[in-house]
C-alpha positions as a Markdown table, in Angstrom:
| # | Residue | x | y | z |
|---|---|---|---|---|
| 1 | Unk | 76.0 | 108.6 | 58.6 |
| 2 | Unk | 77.0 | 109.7 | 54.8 |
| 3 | Unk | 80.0 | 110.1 | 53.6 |
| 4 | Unk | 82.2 | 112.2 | 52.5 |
| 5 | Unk | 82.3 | 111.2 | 49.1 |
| 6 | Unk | 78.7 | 110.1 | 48.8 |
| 7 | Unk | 77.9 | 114.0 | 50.1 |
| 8 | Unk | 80.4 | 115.4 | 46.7 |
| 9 | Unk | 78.3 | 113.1 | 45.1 |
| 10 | Unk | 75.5 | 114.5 | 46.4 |
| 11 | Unk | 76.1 | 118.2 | 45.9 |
| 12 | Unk | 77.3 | 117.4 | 42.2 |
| 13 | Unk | 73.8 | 116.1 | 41.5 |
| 14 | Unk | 72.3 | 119.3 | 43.1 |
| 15 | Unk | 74.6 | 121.4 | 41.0 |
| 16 | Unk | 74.2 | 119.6 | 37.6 |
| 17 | Unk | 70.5 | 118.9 | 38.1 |
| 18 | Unk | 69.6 | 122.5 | 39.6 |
| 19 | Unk | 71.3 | 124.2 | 36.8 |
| 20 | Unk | 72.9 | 126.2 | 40.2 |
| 21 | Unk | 76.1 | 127.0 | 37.7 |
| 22 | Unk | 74.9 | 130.4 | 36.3 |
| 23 | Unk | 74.7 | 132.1 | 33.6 |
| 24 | Unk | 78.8 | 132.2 | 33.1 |
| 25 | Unk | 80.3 | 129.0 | 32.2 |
| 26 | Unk | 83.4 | 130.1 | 34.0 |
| 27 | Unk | 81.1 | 129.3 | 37.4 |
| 28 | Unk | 80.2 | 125.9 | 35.7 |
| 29 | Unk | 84.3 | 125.1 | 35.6 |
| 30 | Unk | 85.0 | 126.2 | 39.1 |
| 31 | Unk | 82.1 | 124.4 | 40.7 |
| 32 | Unk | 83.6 | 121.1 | 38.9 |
| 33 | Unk | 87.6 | 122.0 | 39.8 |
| 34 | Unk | 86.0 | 122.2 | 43.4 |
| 35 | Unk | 84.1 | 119.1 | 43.7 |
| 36 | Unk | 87.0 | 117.4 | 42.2 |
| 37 | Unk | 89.4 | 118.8 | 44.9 |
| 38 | Unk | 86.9 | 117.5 | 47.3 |
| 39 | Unk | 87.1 | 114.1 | 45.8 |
| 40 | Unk | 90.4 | 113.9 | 46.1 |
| 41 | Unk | 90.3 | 115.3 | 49.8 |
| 42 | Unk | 87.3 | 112.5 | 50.4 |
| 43 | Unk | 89.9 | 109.7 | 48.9 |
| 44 | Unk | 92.8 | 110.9 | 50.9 |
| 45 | Unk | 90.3 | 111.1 | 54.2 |
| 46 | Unk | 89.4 | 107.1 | 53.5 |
| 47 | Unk | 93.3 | 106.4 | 53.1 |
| 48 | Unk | 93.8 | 107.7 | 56.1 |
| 49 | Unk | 91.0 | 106.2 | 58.1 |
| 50 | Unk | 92.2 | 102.8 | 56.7 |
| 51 | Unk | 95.9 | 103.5 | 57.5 |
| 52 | Unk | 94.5 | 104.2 | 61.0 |
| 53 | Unk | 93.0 | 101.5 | 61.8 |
| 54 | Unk | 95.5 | 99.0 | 60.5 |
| 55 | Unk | 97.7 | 100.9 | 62.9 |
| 56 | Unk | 95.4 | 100.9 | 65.6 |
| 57 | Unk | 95.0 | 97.0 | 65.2 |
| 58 | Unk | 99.2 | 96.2 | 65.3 |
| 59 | Unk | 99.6 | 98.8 | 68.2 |
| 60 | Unk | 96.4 | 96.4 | 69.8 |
| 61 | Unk | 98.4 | 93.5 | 69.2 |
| 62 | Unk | 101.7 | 94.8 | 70.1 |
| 63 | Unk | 100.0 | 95.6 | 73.7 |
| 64 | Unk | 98.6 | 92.1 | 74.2 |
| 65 | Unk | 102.1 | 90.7 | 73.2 |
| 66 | Unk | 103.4 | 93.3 | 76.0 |
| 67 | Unk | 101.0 | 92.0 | 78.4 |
| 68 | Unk | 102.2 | 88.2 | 78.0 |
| 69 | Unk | 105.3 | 88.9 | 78.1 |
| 70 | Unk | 105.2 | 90.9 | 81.5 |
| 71 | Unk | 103.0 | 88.2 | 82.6 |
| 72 | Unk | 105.5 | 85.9 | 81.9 |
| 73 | Unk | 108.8 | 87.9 | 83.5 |
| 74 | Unk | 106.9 | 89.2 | 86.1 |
| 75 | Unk | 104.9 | 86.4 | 87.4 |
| 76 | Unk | 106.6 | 85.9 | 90.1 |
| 77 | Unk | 107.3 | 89.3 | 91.3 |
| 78 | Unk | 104.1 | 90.0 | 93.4 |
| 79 | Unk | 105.1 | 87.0 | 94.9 |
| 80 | Unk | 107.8 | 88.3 | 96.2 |
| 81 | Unk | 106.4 | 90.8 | 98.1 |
| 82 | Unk | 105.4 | 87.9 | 100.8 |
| 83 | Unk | 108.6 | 87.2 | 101.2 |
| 84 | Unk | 109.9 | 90.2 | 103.0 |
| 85 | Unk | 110.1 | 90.8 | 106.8 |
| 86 | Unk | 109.8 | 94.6 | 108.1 |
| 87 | Unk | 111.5 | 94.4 | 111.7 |
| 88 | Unk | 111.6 | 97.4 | 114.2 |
| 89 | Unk | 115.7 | 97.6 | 115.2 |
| 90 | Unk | 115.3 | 98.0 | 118.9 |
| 91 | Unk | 118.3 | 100.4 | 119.6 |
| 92 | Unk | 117.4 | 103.2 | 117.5 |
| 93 | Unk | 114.1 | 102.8 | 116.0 |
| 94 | Unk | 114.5 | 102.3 | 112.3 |
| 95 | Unk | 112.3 | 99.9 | 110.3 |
| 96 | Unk | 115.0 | 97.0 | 109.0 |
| 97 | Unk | 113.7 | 94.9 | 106.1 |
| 98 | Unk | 115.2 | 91.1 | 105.1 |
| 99 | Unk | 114.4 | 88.2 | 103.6 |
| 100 | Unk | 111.7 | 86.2 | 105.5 |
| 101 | Unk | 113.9 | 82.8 | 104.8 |
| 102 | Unk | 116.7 | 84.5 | 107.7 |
| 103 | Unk | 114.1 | 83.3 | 110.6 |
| 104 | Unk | 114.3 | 79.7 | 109.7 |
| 105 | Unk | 118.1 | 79.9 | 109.3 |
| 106 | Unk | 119.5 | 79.3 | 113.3 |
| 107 | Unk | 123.0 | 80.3 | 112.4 |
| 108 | Unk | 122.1 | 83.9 | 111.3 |
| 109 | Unk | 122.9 | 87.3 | 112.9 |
| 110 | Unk | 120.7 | 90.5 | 111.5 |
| 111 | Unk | 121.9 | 93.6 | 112.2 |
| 112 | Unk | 120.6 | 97.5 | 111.5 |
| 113 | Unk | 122.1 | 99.5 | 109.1 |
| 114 | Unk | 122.0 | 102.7 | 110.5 |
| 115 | Unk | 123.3 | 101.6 | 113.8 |
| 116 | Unk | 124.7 | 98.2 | 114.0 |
| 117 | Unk | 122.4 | 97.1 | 116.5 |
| 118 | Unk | 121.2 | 93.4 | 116.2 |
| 119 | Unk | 117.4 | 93.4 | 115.3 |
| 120 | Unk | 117.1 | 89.6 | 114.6 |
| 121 | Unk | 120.0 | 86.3 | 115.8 |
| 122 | Unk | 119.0 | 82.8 | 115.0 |
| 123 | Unk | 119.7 | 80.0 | 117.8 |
| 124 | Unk | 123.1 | 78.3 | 116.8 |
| 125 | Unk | 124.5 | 81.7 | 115.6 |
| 126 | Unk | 128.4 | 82.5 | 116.7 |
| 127 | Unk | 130.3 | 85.4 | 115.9 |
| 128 | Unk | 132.6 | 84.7 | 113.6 |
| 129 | Unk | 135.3 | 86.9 | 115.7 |
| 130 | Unk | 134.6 | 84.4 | 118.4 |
| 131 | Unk | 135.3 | 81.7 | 115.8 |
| 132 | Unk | 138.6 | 83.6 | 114.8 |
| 133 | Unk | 138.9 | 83.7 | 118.9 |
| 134 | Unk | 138.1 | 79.5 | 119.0 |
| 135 | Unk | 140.4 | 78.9 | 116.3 |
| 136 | Unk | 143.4 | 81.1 | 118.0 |
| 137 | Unk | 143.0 | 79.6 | 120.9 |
| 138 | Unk | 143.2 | 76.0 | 119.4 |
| 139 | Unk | 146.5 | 77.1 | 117.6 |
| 140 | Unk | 148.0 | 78.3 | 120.9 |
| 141 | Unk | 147.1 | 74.8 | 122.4 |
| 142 | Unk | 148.8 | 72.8 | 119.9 |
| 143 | Unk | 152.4 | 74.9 | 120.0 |
């Protein structure tokens, strides 16, 4: 594909070799003030182009230096999507999400949100009002 300035170039050697300026020289001067106003349009329309693409090329390289870096804070993030536990609560039917870590832990109570109801207790769990309760009643045995 031609470019623009090699089609001004072009249409100049038409115009100067076809003797296409006319009889009045006054034609002759505005074909020239035209071609040159196209030149400097073709010259502005390359500066541009080249502007472009050296943008195009730091906004490229900005983007893979965005990538990395999200790659590197975010690594671990689809990981933790494994690590959640989505638990019916049995009282009142709302979906109660926790850390899957909770079901290994025996002294843990997990409770629903919207109802208080206990969806998941570990093994060795105690209230801590019955600890409040234990320790009471130690402190009325020693007096």
């Amino acid at each position: 594909m031609k470019t623009a300035k090699e089609k001004i170039a072009y249409l100049r050697g038409l115009l100067e070799g076809g003797n296409l300026y006319g009889k009045d020289p006054g034609d002759g001067i505005l074909w020239d003030q035209l071609l040159d106003i196209l030149d400097d349009m073709a010259v502005a329309i390359n500066a541009l182009s080249a502007n472009q693409d050296e943008l195009t090329e730091y906004v490229e390289a900005i983007d893979s230096d965005l990538m990395d870096l999200e790659d590197e804070v975010y690594a671990d993030a689809d990981d933790d999507d494994d690590d959640w536990v989505e638990i019916e609560c049995p009282e009142c039917g709302e979906p109660v999400t926790f850390e899957q870590g909770f079901l290994y832990d025996d002294d843990v109570q997990i409770t629903c949100p919207e109802c208080g109801g206990v969806v998941y207790q570990g093994e060795n769990f105690q209230d801590f009002d019955d600890l409040l309760d234990y320790e009471d009643e130690d402190d009325e045995d020693e007096e």
